[in-house]
VEXDREN-2710 file (C-alpha; in Angstrom, 1 decimal):
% VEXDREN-2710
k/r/px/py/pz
1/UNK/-7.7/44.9/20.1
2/UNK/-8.2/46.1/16.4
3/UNK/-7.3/43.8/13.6
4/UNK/-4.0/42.9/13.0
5/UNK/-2.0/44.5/9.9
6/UNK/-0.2/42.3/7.2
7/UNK/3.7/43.1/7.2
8/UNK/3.5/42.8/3.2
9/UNK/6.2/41.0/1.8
10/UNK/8.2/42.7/-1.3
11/UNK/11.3/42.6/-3.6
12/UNK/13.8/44.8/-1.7
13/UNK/15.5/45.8/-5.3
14/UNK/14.0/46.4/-8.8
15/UNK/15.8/47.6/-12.4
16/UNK/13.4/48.6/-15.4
17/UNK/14.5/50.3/-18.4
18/UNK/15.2/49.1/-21.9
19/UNK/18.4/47.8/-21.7
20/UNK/18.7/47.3/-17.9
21/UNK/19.6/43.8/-18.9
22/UNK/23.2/44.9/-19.4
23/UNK/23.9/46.1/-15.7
24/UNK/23.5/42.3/-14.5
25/UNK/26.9/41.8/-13.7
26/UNK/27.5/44.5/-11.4
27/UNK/24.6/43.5/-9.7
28/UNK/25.6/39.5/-9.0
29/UNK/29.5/40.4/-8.4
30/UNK/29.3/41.4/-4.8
31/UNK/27.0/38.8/-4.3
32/UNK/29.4/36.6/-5.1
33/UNK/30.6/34.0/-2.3
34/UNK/34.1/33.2/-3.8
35/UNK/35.5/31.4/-7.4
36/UNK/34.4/27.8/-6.1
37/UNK/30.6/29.4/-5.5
38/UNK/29.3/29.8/-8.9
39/UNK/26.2/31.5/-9.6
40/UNK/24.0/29.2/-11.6
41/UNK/21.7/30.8/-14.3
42/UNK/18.2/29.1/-14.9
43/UNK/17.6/30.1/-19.1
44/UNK/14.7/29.4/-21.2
45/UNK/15.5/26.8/-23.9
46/UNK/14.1/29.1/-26.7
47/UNK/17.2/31.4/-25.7
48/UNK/19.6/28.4/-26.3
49/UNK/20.5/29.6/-29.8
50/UNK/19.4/33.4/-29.2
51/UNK/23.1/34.6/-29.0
52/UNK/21.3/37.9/-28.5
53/UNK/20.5/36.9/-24.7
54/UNK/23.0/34.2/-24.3
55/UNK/25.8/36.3/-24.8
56/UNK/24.9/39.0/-22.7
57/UNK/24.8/36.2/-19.9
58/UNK/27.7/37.7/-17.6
59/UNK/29.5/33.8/-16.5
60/UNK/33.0/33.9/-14.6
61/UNK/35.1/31.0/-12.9
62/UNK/32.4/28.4/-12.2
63/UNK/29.3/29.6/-13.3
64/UNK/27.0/27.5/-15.2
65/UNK/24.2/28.0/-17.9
66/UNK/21.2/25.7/-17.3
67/UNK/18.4/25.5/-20.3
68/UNK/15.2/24.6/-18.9
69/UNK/12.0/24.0/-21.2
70/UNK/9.5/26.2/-20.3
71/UNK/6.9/23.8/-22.6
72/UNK/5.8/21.7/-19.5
73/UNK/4.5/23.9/-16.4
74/UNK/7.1/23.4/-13.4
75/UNK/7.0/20.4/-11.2
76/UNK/8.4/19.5/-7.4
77/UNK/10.4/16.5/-9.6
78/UNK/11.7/18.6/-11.7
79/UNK/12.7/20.9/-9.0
80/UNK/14.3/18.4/-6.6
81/UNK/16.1/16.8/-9.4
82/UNK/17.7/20.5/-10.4
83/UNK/19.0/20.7/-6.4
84/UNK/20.4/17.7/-6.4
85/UNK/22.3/18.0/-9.7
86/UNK/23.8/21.4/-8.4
87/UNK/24.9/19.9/-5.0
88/UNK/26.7/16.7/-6.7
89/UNK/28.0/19.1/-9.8
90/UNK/29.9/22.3/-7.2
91/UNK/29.8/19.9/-3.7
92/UNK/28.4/23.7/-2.3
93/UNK/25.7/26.3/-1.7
94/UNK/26.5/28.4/-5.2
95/UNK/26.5/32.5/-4.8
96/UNK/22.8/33.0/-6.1
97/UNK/20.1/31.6/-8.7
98/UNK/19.4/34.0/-11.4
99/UNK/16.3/33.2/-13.7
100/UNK/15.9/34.2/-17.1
101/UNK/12.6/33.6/-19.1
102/UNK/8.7/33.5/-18.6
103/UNK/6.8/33.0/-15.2
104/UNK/7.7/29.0/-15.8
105/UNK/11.4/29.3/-15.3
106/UNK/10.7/31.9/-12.6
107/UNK/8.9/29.7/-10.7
108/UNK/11.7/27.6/-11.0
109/UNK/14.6/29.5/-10.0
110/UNK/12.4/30.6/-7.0
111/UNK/12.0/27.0/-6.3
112/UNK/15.2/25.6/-6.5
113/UNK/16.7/28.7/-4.4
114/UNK/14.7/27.5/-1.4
115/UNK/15.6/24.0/-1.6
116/UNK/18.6/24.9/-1.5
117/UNK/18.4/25.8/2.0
118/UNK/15.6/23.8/2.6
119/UNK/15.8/20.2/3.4
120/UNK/13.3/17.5/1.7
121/UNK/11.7/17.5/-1.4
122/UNK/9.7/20.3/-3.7
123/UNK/6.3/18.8/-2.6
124/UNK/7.0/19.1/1.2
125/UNK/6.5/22.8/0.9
126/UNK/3.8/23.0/-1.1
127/UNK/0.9/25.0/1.1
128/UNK/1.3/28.0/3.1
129/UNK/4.1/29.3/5.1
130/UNK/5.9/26.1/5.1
131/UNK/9.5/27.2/4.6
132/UNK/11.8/27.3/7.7
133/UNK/14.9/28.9/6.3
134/UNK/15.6/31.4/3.6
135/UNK/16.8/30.9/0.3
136/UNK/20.0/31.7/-1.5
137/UNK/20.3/34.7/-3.1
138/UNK/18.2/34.6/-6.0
139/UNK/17.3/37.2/-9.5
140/UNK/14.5/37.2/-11.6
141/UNK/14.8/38.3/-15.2
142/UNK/11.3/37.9/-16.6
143/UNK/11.3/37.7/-20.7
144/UNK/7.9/37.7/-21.1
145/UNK/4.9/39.9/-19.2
146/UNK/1.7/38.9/-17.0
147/UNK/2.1/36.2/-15.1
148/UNK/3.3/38.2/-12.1
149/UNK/5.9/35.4/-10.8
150/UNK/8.7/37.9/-10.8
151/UNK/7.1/39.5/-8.0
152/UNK/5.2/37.3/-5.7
153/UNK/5.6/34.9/-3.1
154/UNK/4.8/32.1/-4.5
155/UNK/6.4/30.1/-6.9
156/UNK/3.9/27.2/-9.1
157/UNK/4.3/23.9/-9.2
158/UNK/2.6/20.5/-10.4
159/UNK/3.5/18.2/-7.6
160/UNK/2.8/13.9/-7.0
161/UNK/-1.0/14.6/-6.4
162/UNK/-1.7/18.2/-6.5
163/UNK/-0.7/21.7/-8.3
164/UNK/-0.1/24.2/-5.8
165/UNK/2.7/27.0/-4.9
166/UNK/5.0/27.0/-2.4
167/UNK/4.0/30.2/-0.5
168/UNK/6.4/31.8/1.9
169/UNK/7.9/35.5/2.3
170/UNK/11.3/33.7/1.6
171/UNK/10.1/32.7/-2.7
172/UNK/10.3/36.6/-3.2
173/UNK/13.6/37.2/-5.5
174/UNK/16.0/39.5/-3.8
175/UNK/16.8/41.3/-7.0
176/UNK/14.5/41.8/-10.5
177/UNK/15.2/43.0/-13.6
178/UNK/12.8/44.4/-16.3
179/UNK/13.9/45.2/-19.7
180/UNK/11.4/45.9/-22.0
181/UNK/13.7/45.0/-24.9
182/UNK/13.6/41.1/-23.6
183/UNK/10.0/40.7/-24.7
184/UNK/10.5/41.7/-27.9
185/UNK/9.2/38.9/-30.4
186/UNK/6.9/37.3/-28.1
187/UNK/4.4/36.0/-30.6
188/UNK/1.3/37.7/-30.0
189/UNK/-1.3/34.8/-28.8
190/UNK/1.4/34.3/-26.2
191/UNK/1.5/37.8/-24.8
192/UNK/-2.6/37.7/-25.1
193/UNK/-2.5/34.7/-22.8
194/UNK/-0.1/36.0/-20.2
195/UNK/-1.6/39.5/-20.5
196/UNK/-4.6/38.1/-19.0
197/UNK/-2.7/36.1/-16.4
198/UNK/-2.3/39.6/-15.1
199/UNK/-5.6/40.8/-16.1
200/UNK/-7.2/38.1/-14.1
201/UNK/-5.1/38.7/-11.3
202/UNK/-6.4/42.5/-10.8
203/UNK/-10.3/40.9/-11.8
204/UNK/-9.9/38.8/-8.9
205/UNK/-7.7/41.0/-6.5
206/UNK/-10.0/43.4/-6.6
207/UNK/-13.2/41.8/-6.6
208/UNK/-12.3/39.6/-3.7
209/UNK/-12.8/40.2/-0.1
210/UNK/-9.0/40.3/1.2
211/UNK/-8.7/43.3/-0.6
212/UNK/-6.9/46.3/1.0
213/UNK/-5.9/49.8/0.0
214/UNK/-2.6/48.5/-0.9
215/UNK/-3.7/45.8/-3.1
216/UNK/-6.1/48.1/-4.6
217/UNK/-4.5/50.8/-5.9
218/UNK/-2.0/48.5/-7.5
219/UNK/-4.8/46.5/-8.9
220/UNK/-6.8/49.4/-10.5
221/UNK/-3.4/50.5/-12.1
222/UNK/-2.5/47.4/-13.3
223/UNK/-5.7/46.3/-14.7
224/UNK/-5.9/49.6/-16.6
225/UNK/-2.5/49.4/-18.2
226/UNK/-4.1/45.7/-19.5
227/UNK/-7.2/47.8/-21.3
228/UNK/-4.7/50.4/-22.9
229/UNK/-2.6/47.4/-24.3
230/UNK/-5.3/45.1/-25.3
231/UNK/-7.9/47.3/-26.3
232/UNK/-7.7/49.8/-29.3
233/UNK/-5.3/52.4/-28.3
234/UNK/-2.0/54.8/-30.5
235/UNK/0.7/53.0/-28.0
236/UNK/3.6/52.1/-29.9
237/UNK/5.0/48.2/-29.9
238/UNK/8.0/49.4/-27.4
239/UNK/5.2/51.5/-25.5
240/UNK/3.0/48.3/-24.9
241/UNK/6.0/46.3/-23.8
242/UNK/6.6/48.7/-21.0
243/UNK/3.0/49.1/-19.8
244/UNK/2.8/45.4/-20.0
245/UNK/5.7/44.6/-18.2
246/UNK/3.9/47.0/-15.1
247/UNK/1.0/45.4/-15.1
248/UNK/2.6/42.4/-14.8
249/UNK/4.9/43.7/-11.8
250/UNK/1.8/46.2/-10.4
251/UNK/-0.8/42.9/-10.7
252/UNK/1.7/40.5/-8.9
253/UNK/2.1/42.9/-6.1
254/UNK/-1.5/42.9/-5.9
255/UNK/-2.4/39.6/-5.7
256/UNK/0.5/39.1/-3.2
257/UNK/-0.6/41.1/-1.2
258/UNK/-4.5/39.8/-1.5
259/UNK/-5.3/37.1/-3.2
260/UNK/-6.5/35.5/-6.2
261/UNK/-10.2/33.9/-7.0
262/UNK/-12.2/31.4/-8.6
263/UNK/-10.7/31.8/-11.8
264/UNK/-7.1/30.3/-10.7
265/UNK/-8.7/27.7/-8.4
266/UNK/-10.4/26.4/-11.2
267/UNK/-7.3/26.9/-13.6
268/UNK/-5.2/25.2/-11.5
269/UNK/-7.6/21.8/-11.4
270/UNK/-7.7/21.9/-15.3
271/UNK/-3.8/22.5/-15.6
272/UNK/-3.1/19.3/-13.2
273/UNK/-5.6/17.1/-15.0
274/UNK/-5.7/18.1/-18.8
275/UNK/-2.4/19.8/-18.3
276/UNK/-3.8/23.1/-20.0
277/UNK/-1.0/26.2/-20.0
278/UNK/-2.4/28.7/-16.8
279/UNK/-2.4/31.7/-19.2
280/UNK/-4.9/29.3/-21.9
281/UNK/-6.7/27.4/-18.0
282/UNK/-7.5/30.9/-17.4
283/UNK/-8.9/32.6/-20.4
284/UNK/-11.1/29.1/-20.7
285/UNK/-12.3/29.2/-17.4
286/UNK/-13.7/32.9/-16.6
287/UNK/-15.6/32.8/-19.7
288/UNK/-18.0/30.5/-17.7
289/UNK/-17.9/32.7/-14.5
290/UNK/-20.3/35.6/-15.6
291/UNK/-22.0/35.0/-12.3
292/UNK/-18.8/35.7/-10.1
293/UNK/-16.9/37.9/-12.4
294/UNK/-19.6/39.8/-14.5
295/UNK/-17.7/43.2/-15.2
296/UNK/-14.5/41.8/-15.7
297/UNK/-15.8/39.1/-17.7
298/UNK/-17.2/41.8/-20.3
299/UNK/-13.8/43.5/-20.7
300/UNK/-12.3/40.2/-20.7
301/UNK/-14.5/39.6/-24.1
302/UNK/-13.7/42.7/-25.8
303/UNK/-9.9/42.3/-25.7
304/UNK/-10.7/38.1/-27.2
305/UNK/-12.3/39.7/-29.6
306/UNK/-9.9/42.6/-30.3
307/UNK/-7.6/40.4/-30.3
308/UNK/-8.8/37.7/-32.5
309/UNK/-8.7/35.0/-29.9
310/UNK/-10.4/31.6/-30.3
311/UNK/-10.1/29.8/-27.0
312/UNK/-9.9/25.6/-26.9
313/UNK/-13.5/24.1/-26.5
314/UNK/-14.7/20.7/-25.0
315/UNK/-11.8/20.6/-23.0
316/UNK/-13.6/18.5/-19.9
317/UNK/-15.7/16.4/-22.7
318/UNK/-14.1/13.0/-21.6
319/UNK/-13.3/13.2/-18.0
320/UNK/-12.8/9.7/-16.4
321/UNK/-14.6/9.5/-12.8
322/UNK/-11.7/9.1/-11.2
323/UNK/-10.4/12.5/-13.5
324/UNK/-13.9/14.3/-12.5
325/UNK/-12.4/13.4/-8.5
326/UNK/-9.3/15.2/-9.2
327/UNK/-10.4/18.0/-11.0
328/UNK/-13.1/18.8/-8.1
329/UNK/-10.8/18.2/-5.1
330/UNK/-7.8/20.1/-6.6
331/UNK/-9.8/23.1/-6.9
332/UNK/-12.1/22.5/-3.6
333/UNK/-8.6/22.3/-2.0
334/UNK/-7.9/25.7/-2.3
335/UNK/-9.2/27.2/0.5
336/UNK/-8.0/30.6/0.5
337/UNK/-8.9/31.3/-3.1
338/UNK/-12.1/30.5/-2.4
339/UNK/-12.5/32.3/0.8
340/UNK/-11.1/35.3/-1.0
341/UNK/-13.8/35.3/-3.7
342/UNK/-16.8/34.2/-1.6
343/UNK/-15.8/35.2/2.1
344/UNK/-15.6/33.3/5.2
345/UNK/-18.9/31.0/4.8
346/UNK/-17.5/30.0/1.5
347/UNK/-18.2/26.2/2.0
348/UNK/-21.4/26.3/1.9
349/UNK/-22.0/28.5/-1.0
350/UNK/-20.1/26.1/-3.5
351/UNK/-20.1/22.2/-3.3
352/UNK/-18.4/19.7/-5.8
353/UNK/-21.5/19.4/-7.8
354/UNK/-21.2/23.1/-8.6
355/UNK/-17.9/23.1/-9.6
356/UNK/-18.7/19.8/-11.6
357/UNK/-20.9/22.2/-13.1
358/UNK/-19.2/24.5/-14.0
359/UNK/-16.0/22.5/-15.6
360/UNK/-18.5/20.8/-17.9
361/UNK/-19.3/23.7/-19.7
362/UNK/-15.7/24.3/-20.4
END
């Protein structure tokens, strides 16, 4: 028998164009279930007085506007409480979930469609594979690029003990849109940060040992649309929103369709400990991973620099024992990151001392 090939899991229906924003509407009304099955819309609070957005937010009969906070990464409490104040609030499954803001409030509206469906709490599906039933119908409308979470199969969260993504074929939104226009006044550290979420994400796609020709050639595209916007280049503003916007979509695919590395198993410890943004857990941690990640490390540099970028120091300075425990054993705990960047024999080329190691230089 040969070896097995992945049925790859992606979004069945995509928009793009400036101004696609508009042709929500006649995308969610045949979706629609009846007038007592509203479609609940997950919004970024910095839209809440951004009539620009707001309004264009298409709402009939029932529908409702939730502002979430995208300051504070996602968390399984969070998420079970959203569920549960839908279900007492309509007494019903609504028509769909749409999202609207950064890879937080993806993650979110992702989330929340599963449970939905899914019996439990947030943190019961936390792992791989766990999800039993699929989710409502659910939109993504990303307002900022890089992090990927508009396309993936997994959607992020911090839960009880543990940050880790509820990975299933069923996360994947049924429907995206990508406008351009929606990213326009992200200040620019922000867009540096979650331009290398996505820059990362081909770095460790491609470098890992899951790779495949599919992951590849939407790595290698994605990771050189990051150059042409971070590096020096004659793209206009509106042309590096589109090519950003890819890369974001061409790096998720990747990485969905692979895996990640080092980098994010790292990232992930310091963002449930120290609570560090992933974007800003990132950028800190593969500047310390020249040994893994040499090549991309050195591009990685030149956009900082480019870019004027000074990145938090001394972040793991004053790390309680019990803190250095968590740290470790969040990131030792994911195993197919680490099997992805070091291959199968991966325990026993990386220990907790190591990666002790390696967080105290951060």
């Amino acid at each position: 028998m040969g070896i097995p090939h992945r049925n790859m899991s992606m979004v069945p229906r995509v928009l793009f164009g400036a101004g696609s924003f508009s042709q929500l509407s006649a995308i969610l009304e045949p979706k629609r279930q009846g007038v007592k099955a509203p479609f609940v819309f997950l919004v970024d609070d910095c839209f809440a007085n951004y009539s620009d957005v707001v309004d264009q937010i298409p709402t009939s009969y029932e529908d409702r506007i939730v502002f979430v906070s995208s300051e504070e990464e996602p968390t399984t409490e969070q998420v079970d409480l959203l569920v549960q104040e839908i279900i007492l609030q309509f007494n019903s499954i609504p028509s769909g979930i749409i999202g609207i803001g950064g890879g937080s409030v993806m993650d979110l509206a992702k989330a929340v469609s599963l449970l939905l469906t899914n019996s439990g709490s947030a943190s019961d599906y936390q792992g791989w594979d766990l999800v039993q039933s699929p989710s409502v119908f659910h939109v993504g409308v990303p307002t900022i690029s890089g992090t990927g979470a508009e396309v993936s199969r997994t959607t992020v969260l911090k839960g009880p003990v543990k940050k880790l993504g509820i990975n299933s074929d069923y996360t994947t939104f049924d429907q995206v849109i990508l406008d351009p226009n929606l990213t326009i006044g992200v200040p620019a550290v922000q867009r540096f940060y979650t331009g290398m979420d996505c820059f990362i994400h081909c770095i460790e796609s491609l470098e890992g040992t899951f790779l495949n020709p599919f992951s590849r050639v939407h790595g290698e595209k994605a990771k050189s649309l990051c150059e042409a916007v971070f590096l020096p280049s004659q793209l206009s503003d509106s042309e590096k929103r589109e090519y950003l916007m890819m890369a974001s979509w061409l790096g998720g695919i990747s990485i969905a369709n692979s895996q990640v590395g080092i980098v994010h198993a790292l990232s992930y410890g310091l963002s449930f400990v120290k609570n560090i943004r992933h974007g800003v857990g990132n950028c800190i941690v593969i500047e310390h991973l020249n040994n893994y990640y040499p090549k991309g490390l050195e591009t990685f540099r030149r956009m900082r620099d480019f870019n004027e970028i000074e990145l938090p120091t001394g972040i793991c300075e004053n790390l309680s024992e019990n803190q250095w425990r968590q740290i470790t054993s969040i990131a030792l705990s994911l195993e197919p990151l680490w099997e992805n960047a070091l291959g199968k024999n991966w325990k026993s080329l990386i220990d907790e001392k190591e990666i002790r190691e390696l967080y105290e230089k951060m």
